[in-house]
N, C-alpha and C positions, 0 to 999 in steps of 0.2 A: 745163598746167604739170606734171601729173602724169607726163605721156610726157617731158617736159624732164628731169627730177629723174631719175625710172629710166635714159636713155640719160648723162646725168652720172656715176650711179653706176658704171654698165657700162662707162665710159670709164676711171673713176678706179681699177678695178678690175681693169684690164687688165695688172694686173703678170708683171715676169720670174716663173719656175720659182725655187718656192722655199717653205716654208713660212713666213706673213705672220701677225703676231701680229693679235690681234682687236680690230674696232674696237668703241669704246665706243656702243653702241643708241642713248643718249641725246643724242648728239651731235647738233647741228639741222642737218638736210639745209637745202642751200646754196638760195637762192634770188634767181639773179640780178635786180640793179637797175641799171637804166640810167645809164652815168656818161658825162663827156668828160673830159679831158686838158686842163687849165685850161692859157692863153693862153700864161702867161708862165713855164710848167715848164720849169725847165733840166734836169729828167732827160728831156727829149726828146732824141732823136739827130738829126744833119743829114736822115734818112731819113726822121723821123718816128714811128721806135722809140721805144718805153719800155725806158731801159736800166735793170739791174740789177744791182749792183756789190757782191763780196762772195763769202762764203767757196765755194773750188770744189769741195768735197766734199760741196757742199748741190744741184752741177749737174744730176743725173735729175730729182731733184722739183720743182726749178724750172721745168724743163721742161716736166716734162706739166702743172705749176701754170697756166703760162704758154699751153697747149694747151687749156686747160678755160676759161681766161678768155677769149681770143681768143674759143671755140667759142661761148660768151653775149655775147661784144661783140664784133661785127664792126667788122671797121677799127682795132681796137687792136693792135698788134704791139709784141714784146719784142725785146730785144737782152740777152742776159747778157753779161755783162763779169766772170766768176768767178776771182780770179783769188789771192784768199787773204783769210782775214776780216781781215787787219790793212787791205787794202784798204777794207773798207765804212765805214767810221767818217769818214775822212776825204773820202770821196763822200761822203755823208749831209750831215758840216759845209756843205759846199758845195752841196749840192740836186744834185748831179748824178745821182743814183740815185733809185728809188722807193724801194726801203727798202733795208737793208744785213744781211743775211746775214750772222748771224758764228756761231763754234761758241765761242765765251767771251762774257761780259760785259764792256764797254767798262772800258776802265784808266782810270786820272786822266789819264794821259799824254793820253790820247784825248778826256775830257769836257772838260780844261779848253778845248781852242781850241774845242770844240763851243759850248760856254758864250758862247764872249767873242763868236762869231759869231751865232749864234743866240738867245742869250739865257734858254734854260731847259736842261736836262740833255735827253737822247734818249730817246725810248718802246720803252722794250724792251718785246717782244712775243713771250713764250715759246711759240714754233709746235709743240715738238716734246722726247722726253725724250733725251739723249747715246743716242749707242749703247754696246752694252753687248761689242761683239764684234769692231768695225772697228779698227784700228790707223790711220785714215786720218780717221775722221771726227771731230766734237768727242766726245769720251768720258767716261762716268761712272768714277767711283771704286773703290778699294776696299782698304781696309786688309790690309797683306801682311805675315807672318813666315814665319822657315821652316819646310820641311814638319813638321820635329821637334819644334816648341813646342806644349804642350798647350794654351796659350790655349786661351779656348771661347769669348770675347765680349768686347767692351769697350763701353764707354759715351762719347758724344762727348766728356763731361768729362774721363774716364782719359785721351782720345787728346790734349786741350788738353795736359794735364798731364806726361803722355811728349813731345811735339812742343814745347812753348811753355816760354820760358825767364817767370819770374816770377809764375807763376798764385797767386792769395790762398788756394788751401788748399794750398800746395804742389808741387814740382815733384815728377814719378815717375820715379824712374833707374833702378832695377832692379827684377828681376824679380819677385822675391820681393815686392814693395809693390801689386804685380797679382795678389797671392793663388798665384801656381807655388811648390811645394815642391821639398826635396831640393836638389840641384844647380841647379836653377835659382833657387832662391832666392838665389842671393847673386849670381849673371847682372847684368853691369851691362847696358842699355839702350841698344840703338846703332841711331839714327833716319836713317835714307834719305826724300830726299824732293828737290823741287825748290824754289829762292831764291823770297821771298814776291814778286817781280814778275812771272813766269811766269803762263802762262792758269790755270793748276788751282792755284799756288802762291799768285794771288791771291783767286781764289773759296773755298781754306778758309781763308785771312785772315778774308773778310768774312762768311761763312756759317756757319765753328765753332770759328774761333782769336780771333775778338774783337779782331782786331790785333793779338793780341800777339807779339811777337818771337817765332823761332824760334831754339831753343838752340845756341849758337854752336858745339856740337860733332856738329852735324848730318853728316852726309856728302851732301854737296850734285852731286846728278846732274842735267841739265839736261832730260831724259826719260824716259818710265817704262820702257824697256827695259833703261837703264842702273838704273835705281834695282831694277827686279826683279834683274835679273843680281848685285847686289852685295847683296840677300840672301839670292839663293839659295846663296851663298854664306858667310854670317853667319849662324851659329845663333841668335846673341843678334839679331840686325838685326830690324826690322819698318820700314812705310813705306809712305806714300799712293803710287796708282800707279796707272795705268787699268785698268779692268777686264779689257780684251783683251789685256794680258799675263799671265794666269793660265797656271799651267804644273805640270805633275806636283811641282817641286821647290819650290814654295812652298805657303802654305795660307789662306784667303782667309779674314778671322778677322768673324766677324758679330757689325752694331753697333747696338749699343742707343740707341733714340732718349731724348727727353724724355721720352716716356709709360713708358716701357718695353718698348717692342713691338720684338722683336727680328729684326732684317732679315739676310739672307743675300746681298742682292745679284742678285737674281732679276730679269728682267724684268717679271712681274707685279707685284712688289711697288713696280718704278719707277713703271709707267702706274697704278696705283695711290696712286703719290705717298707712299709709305710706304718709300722707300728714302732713309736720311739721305744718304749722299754720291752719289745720282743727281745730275747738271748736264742742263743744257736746250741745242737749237738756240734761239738769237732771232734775229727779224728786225727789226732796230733801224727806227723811222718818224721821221721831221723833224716837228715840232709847232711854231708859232712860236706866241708866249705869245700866248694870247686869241682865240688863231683855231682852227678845226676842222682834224682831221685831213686832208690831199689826200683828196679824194673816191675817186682814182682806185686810192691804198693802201688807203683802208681797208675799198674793194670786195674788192682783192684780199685782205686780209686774213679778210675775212669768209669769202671762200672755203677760203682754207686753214684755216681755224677748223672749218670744217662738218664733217659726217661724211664726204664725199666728197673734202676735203683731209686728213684727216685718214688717210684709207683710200690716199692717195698713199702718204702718211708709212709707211704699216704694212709697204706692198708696197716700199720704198726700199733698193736695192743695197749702200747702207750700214749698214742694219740699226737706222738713226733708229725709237726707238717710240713711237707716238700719242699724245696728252695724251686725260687722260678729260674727259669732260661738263662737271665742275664747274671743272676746269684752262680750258678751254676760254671757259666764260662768264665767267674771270675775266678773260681777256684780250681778249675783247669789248668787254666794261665800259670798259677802258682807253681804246677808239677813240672813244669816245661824247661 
């Protein structure tokens, strides 16, 4: 087993030229167990594939995911079917996939036929932390005004407050209510960002706007390159936006969690888990109430959990970074 584990490693570890961020020691090296492909799987293909349905910018890691599993189970073959996360959810309702790959969290739009078919909500399974650099893959956060604003920090409650129309200790609209003096003090507040049913428009609904409405004098752009481009041109502008549009002409303004621990947006402090507006890759799994996970997912899951999926993750063309140990065994937990 021991020679097993080391040629795993050496496999998972064979990444492109490039510097790969570090995986976490603790992480439990993967240890294949013997599964089958239960009878009456509709995510079999006519070939006898395991197809996999879901987001295509998650395609290298699935691959070699897919290459490591094969390599401990003979006679299992994949078929990706990558072909956008809006695709996985609706595979998944229907069992036609193993799990569903998306680079957001599933909408209402998507739970409720999940629901009415299946009968309980979908097991998100957080594989991996946004990238922090790609323009292509699912992307982390990050609070932008322009170069020119002294800002030095905000807190997620300031940012409810600037972004959300009706907060209980009040709205923030200028600048000066954020502590800026002189001429900025009487700056009114002009919010860029994208409509609350968008992938990232919905996630800081659910994760630091509390639902609350966004203020009806937002300037509503439907992507982060448009929402950075307008303020970098907006002295007064600020606004959520992915990380991998940073640019000389804007200024990336670091957020103060609930503890107080103030984050920059760094990749260490994502795999860390210390980054407030880091997002996740998930790989959504079909659960039907009172039954166990498919055997066949939550082998593979296991593997992508370990340290040698995880070391996939680190070396990934898209620049996806690893979840640490304790990330890791809480989403184990989930498969049990």
């Amino acid at each position: 087993m021991r020679n097993l584990v080391g040629a795993l490693l050496a496999l998972a570890s064979a990444a492109p030229a490039g510097a790969a961020p570090t995986v976490d020691p603790a992480l439990p090296a993967y240890t294949p167990q013997a599964v089958q492909v239960p009878k009456d799987a509709r995510y079999r293909a006519p070939d006898g594939s395991i197809r996999i349905v879901g987001a295509e910018h998650a395609e290298a890691m699935i691959e070699r995911f897919d290459a490591l599993f094969t390599q401990t189970h003979p006679g299992i073959r994949f078929t990706p079917v990558l072909r956008g996360t809006s695709t996985a959810m609706p595979a998944l309702t229907h069992g036609v996939t193993l799990f569903g790959p998306s680079g957001r969290d599933a909408s209402a739009v998507e739970v409720v036929p999940y629901k009415k078919i299946v009968g309980t909500e979908p097991l998100a399974i957080r594989v991996a932390h946004s990238s922090h650099v790609s323009s292509k893959a699912s992307q982390s956060l990050a609070v932008f005004v322009h170069k020119s604003n002294p800002i030095d920090k905000l807190t997620i409650e300031q940012l409810q407050r600037v972004f959300t129309a009706g907060h209980s200790k009040g709205e923030l609209n200028d600048w000066g209510q954020l502590g800026l003096d002189k001429e900025w003090s009487r700056r009114a507040i002009h919010t860029y960002g994208t409509p609350e049913y968008t992938g990232f428009g919905q996630y800081m609904q659910r994760t630091h706007f509390n639902g609350m409405p966004l203020k009806a004098t937002q300037h509503v752009y439907p992507n982060s390159p448009q929402i950075t481009k307008g303020i970098a041109g907006d002295a007064s502008g600020i606004g959520i936006a992915s990380l991998a549009f940073a640019s000389a002409e804007l200024k990336v303004v670091p957020v103060v969690d609930a503890r107080g621990k103030v984050a920059t947006g760094t990749p260490e402090e994502a795999m860390a888990g210390e980054y407030p507006l880091g997002r996740y890759l998930y790989f959504f799994v079909r659960k039907l109430p009172g039954q166990p996970v498919d055997p066949v997912a939550k082998e593979y899951l296991k593997l992508v959990l370990s340290q040698q999926g995880q070391q996939i993750i680190a070396a990934d063309a898209e620049s996806y970074l690893p979840l640490n140990a304790a990330e890791a065994a809480a989403e184990l937990e989930k498969l049990q």
